[in-house]
N, CA, C and O atoms as a GROMACS GRO file, in nm:
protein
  416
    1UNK      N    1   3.128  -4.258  -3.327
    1UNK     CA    2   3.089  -4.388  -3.373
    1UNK      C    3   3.026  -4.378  -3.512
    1UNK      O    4   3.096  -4.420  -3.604
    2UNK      N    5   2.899  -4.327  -3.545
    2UNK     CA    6   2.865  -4.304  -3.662
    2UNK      C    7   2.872  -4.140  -3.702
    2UNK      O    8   2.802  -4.096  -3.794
    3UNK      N    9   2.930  -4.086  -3.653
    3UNK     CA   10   2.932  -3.894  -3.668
    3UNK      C   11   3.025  -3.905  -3.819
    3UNK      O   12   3.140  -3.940  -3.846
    4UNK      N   13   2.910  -3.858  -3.895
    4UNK     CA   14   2.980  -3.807  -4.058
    4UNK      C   15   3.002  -3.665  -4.101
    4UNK      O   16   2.912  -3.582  -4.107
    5UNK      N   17   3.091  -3.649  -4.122
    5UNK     CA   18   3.061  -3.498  -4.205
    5UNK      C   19   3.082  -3.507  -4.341
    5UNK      O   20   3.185  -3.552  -4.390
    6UNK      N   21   2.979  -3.461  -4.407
    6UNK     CA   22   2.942  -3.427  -4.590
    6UNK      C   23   2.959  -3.293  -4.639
    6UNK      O   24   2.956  -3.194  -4.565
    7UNK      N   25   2.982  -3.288  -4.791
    7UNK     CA   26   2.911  -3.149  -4.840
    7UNK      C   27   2.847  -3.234  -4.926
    7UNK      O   28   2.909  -3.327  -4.976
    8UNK      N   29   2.730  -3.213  -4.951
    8UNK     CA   30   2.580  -3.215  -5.060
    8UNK      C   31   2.545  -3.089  -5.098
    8UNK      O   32   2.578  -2.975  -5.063
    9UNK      N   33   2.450  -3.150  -5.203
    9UNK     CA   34   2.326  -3.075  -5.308
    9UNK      C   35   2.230  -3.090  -5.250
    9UNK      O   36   2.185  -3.203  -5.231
   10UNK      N   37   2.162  -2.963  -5.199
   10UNK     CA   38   2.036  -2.960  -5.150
   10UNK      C   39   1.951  -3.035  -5.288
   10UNK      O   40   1.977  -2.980  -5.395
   11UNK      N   41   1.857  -3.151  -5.295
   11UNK     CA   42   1.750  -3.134  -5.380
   11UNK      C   43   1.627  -3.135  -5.391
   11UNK      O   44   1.556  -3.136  -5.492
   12UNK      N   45   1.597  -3.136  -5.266
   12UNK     CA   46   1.445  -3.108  -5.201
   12UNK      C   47   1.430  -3.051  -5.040
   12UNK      O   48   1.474  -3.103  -4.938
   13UNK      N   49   1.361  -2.938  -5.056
   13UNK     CA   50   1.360  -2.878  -4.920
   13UNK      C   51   1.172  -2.925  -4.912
   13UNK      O   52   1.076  -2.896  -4.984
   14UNK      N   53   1.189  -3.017  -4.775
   14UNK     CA   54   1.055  -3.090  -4.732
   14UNK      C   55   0.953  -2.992  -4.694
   14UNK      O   56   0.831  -2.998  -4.707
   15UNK      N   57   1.037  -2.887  -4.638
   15UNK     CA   58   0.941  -2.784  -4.566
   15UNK      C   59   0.951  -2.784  -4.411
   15UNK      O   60   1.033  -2.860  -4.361
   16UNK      N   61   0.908  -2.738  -4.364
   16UNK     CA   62   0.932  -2.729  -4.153
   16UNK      C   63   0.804  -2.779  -4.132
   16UNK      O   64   0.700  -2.746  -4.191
   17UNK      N   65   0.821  -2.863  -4.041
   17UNK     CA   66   0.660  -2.934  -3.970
   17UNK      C   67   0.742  -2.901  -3.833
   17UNK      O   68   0.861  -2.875  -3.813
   18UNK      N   69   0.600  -2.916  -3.726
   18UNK     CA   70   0.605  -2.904  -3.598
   18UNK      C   71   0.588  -3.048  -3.524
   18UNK      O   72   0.559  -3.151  -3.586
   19UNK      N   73   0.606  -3.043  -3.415
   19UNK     CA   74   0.539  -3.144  -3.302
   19UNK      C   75   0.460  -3.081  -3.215
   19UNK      O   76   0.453  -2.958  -3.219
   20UNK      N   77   0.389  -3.152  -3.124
   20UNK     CA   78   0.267  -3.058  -3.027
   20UNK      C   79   0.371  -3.039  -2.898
   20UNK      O   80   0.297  -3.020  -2.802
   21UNK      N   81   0.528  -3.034  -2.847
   21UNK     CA   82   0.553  -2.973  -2.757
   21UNK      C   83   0.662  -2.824  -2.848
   21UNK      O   84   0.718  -2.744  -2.773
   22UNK      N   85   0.675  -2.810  -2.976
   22UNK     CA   86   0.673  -2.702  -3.052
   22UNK      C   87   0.812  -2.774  -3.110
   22UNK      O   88   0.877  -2.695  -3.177
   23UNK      N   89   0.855  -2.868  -3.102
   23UNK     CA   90   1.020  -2.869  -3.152
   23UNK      C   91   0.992  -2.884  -3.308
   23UNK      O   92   0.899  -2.945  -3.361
   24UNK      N   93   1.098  -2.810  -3.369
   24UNK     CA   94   1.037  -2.811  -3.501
   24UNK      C   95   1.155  -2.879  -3.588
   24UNK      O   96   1.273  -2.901  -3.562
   25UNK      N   97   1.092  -2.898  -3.676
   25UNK     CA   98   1.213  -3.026  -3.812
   25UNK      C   99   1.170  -2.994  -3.920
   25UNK      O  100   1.051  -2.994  -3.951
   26UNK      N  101   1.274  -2.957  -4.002
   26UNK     CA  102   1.292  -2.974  -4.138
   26UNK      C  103   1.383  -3.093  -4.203
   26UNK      O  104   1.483  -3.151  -4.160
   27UNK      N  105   1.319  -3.105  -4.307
   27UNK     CA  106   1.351  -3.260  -4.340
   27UNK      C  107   1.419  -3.218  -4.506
   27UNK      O  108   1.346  -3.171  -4.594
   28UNK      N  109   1.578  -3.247  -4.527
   28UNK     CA  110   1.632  -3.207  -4.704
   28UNK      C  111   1.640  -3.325  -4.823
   28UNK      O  112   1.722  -3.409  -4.786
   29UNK      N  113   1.615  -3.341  -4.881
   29UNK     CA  114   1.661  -3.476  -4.946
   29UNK      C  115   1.829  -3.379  -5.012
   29UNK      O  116   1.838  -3.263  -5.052
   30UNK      N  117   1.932  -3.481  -4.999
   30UNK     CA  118   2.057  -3.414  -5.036
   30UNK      C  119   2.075  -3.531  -5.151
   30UNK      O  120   2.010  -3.633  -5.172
   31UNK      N  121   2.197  -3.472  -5.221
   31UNK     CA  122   2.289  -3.559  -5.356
   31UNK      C  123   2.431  -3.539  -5.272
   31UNK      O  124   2.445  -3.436  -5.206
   32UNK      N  125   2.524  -3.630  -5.277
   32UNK     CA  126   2.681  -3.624  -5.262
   32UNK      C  127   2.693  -3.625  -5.389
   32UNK      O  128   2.636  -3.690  -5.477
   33UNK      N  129   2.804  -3.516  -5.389
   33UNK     CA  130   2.848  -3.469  -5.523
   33UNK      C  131   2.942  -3.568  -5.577
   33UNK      O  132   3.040  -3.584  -5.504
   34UNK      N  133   2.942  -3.642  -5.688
   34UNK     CA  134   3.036  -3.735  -5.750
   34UNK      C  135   3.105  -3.705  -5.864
   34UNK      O  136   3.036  -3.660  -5.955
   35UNK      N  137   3.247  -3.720  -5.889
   35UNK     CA  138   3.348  -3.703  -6.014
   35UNK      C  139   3.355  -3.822  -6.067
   35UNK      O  140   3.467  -3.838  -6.113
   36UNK      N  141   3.271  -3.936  -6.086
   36UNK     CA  142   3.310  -4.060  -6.136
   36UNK      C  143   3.262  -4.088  -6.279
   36UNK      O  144   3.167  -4.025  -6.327
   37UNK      N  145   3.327  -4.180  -6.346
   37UNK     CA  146   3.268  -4.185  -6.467
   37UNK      C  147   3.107  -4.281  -6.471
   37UNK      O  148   3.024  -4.287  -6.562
   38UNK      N  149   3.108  -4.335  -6.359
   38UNK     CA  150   2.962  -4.373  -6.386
   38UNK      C  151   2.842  -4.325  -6.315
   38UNK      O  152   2.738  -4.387  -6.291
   39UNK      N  153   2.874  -4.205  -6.287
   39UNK     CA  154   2.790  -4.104  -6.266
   39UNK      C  155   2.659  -4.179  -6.153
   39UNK      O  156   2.544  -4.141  -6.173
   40UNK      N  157   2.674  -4.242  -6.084
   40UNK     CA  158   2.593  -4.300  -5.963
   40UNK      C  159   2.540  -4.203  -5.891
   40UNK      O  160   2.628  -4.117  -5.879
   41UNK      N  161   2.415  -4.160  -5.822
   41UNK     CA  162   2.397  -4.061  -5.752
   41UNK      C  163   2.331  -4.126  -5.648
   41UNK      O  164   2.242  -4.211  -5.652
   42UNK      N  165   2.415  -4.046  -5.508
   42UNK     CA  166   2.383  -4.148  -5.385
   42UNK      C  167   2.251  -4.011  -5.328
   42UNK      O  168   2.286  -3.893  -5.325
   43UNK      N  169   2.137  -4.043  -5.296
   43UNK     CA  170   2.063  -3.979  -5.229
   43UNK      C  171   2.039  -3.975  -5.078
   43UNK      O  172   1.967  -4.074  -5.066
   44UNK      N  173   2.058  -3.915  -4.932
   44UNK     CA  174   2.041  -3.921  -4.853
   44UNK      C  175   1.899  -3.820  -4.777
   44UNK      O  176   1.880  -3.715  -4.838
   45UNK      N  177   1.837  -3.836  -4.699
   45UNK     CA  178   1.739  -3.780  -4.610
   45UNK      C  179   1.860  -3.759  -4.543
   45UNK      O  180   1.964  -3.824  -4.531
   46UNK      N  181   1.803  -3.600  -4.483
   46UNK     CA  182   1.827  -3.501  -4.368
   46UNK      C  183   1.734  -3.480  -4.270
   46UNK      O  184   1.618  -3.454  -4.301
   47UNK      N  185   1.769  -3.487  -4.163
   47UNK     CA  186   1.660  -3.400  -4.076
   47UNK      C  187   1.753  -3.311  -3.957
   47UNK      O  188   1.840  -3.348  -3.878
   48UNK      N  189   1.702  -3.202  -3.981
   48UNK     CA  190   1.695  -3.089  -3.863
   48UNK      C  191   1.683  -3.036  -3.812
   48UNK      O  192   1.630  -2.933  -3.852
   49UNK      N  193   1.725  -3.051  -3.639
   49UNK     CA  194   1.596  -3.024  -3.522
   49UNK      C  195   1.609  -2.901  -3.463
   49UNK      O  196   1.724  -2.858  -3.476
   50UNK      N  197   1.513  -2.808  -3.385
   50UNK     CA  198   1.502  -2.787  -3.321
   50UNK      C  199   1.531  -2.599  -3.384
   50UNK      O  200   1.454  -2.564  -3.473
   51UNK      N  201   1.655  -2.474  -3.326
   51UNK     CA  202   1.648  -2.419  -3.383
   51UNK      C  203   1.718  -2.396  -3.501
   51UNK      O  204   1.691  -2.294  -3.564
   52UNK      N  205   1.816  -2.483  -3.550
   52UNK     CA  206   1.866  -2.498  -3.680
   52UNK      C  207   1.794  -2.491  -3.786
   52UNK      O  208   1.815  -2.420  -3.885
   53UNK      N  209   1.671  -2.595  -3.758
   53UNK     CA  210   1.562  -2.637  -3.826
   53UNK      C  211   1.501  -2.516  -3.912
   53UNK      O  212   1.477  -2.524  -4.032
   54UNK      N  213   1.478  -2.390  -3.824
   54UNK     CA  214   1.391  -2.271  -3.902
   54UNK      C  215   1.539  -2.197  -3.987
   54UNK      O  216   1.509  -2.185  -4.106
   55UNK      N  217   1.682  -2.147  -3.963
   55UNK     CA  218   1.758  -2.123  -4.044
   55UNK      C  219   1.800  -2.208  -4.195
   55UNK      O  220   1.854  -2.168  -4.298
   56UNK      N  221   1.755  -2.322  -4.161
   56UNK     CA  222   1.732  -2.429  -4.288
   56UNK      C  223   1.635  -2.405  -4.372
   56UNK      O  224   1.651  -2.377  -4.491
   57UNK      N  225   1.470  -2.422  -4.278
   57UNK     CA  226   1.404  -2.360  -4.382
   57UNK      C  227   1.379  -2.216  -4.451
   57UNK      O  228   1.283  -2.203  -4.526
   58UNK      N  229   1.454  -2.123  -4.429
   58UNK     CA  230   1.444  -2.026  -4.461
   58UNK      C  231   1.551  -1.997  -4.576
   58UNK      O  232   1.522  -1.936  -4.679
   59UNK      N  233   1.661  -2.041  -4.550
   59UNK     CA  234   1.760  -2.018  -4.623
   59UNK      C  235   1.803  -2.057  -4.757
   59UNK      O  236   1.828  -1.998  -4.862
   60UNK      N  237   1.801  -2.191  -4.710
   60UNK     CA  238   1.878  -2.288  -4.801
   60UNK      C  239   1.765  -2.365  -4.941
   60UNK      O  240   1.666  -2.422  -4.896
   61UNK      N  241   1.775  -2.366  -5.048
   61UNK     CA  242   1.683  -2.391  -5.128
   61UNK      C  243   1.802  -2.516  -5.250
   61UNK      O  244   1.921  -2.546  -5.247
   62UNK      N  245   1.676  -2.555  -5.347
   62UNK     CA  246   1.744  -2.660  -5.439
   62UNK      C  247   1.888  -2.586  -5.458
   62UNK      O  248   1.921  -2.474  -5.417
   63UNK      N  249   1.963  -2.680  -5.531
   63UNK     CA  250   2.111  -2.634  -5.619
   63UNK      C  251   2.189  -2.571  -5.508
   63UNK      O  252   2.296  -2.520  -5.540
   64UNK      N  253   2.151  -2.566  -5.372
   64UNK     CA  254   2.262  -2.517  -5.292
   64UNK      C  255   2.363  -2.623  -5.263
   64UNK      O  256   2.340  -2.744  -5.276
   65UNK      N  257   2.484  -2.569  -5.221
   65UNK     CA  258   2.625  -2.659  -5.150
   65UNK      C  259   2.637  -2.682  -5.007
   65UNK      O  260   2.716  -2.603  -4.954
   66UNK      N  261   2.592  -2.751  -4.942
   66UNK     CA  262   2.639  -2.731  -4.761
   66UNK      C  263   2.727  -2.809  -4.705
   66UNK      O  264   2.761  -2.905  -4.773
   67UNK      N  265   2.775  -2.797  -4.600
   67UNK     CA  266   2.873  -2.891  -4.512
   67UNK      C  267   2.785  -2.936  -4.413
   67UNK      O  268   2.731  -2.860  -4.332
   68UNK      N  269   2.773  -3.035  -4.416
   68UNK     CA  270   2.665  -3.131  -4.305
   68UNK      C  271   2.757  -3.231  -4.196
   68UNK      O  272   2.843  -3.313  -4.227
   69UNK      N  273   2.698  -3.189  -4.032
   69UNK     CA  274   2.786  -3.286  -3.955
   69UNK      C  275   2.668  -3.316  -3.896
   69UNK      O  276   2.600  -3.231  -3.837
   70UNK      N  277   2.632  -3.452  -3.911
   70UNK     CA  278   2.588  -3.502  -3.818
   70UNK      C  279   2.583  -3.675  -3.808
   70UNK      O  280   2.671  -3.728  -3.876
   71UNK      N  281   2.492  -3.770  -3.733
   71UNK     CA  282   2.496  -3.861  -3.706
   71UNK      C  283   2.400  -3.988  -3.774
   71UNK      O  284   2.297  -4.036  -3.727
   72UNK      N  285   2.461  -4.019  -3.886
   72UNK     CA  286   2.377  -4.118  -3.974
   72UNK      C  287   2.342  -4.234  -3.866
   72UNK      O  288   2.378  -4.256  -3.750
   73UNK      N  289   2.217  -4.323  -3.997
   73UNK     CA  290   2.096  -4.421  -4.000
   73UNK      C  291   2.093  -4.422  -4.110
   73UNK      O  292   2.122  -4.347  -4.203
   74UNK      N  293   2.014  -4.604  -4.082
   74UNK     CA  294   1.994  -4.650  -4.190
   74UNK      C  295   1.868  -4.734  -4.127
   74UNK      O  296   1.861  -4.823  -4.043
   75UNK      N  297   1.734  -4.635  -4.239
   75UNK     CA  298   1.631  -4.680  -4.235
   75UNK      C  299   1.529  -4.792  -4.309
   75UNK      O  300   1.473  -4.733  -4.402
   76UNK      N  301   1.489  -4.916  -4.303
   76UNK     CA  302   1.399  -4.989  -4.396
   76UNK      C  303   1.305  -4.895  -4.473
   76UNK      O  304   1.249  -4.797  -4.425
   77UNK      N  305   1.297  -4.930  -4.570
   77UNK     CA  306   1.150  -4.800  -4.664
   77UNK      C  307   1.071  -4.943  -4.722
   77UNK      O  308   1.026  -4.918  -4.834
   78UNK      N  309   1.041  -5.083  -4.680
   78UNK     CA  310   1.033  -5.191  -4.713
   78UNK      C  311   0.947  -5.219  -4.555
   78UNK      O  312   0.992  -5.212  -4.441
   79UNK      N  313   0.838  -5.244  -4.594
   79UNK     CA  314   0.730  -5.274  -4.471
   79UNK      C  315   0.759  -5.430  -4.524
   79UNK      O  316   0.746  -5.501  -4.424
   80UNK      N  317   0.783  -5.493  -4.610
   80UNK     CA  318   0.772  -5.674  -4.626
   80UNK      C  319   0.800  -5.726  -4.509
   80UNK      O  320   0.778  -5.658  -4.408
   81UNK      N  321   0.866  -5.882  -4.494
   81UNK     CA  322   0.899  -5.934  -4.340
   81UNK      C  323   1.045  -5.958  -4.396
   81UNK      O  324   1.132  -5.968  -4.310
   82UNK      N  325   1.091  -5.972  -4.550
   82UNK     CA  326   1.263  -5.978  -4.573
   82UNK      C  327   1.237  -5.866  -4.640
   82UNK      O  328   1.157  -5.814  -4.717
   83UNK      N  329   1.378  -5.843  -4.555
   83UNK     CA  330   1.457  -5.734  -4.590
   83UNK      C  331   1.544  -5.709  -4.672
   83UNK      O  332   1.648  -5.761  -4.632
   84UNK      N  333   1.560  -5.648  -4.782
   84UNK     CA  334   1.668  -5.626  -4.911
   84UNK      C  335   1.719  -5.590  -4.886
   84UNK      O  336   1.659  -5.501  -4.825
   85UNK      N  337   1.852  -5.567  -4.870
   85UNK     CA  338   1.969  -5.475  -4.884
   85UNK      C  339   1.932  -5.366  -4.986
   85UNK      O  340   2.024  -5.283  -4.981
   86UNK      N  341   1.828  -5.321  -5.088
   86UNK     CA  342   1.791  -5.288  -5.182
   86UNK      C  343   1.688  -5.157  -5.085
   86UNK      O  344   1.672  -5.038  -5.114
   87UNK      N  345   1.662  -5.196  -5.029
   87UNK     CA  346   1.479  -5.145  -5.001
   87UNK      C  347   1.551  -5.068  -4.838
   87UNK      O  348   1.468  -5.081  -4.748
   88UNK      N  349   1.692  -4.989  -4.785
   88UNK     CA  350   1.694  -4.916  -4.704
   88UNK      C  351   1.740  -4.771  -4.745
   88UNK      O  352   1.809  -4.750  -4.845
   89UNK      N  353   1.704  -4.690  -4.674
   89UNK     CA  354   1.751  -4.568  -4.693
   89UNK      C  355   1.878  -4.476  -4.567
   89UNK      O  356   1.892  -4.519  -4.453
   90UNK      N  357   1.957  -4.352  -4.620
   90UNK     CA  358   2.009  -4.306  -4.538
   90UNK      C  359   1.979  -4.240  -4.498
   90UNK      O  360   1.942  -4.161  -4.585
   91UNK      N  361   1.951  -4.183  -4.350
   91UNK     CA  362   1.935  -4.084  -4.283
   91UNK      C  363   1.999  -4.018  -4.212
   91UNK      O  364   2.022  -4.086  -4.112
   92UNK      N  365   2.045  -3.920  -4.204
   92UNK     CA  366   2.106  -3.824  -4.137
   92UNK      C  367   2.085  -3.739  -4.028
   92UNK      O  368   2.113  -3.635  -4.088
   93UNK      N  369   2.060  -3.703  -3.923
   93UNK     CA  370   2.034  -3.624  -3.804
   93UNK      C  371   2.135  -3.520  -3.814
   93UNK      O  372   2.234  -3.555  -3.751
   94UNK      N  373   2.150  -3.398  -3.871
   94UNK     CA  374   2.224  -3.286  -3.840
   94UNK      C  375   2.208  -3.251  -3.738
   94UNK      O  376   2.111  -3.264  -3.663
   95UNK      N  377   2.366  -3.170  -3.715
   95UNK     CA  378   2.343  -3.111  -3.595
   95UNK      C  379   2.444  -2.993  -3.617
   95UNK      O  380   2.423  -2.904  -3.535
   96UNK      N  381   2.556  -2.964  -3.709
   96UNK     CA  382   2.609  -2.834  -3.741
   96UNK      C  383   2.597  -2.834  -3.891
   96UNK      O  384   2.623  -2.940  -3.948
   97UNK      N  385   2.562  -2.734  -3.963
   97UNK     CA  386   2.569  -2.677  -4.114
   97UNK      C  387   2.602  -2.597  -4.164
   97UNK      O  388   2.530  -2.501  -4.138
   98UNK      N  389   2.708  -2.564  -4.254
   98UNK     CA  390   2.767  -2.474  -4.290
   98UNK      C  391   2.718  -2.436  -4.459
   98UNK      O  392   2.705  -2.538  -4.527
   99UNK      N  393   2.691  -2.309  -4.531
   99UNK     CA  394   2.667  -2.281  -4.624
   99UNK      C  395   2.825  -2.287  -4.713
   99UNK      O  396   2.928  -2.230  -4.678
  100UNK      N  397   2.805  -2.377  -4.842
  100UNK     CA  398   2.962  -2.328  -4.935
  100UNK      C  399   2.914  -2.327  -5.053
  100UNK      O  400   3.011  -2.335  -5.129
  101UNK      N  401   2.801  -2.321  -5.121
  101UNK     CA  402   2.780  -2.215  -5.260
  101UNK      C  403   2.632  -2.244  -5.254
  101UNK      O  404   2.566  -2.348  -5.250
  102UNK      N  405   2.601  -2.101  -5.256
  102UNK     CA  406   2.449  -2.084  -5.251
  102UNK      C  407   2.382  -2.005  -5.326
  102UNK      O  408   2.394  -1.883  -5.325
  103UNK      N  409   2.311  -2.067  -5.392
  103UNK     CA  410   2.221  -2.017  -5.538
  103UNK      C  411   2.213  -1.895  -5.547
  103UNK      O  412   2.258  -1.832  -5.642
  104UNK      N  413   2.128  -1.827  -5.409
  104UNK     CA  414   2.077  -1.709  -5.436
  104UNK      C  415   2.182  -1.576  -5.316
  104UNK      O  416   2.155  -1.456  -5.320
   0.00000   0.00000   0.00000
């Protein structure tokens, strides 16, 4: 139904936080890579759970390439009572990731 698969630009690795029953998440801000002449850059949030989560944070840093499958959202970032079409964000829930050019 909503299952996407991407390759992105890592451009922010959030870091790994915990929860108090231990499941752990790392959170990426990604770029989809674009060939267009008006050079638009679409930004999406990542998050990934559990033990993926620590091979993410360990690995993968800015300027990397990955293959991302998982199951988008679309979040308000707009506490007002109307809602913009302007003021949501994408989110992503990974759940398989593949490395395809990596910095280091």
């Amino acid at each position: 139904m909503n299952y996407v698969i991407f390759t992105v630009k890592v451009i922010k690795n959030s870091g790994q936080s915990f929860f108090s029953d231990g499941t752990s998440l790392t959170e990426l801000t990604v770029q989809l890579p674009q060939v267009r002449k008006n050079n638009s850059k679409v930004i999406l949030q990542v998050s990934i759970w559990g033990k993926l989560s620590y091979d993410v944070a360990k690995y993968y840093q800015p300027d990397d390439y990955i293959i991302i499958e998982g199951y988008i959202s679309i979040k308000n970032i707009d506490t007002d009572r109307f809602v913009n079409s302007l003021n949501k964000q994408v989110e992503i829930s990974v759940f398989k990731l593949y490395p395809l050019f990596l910095k280091s």
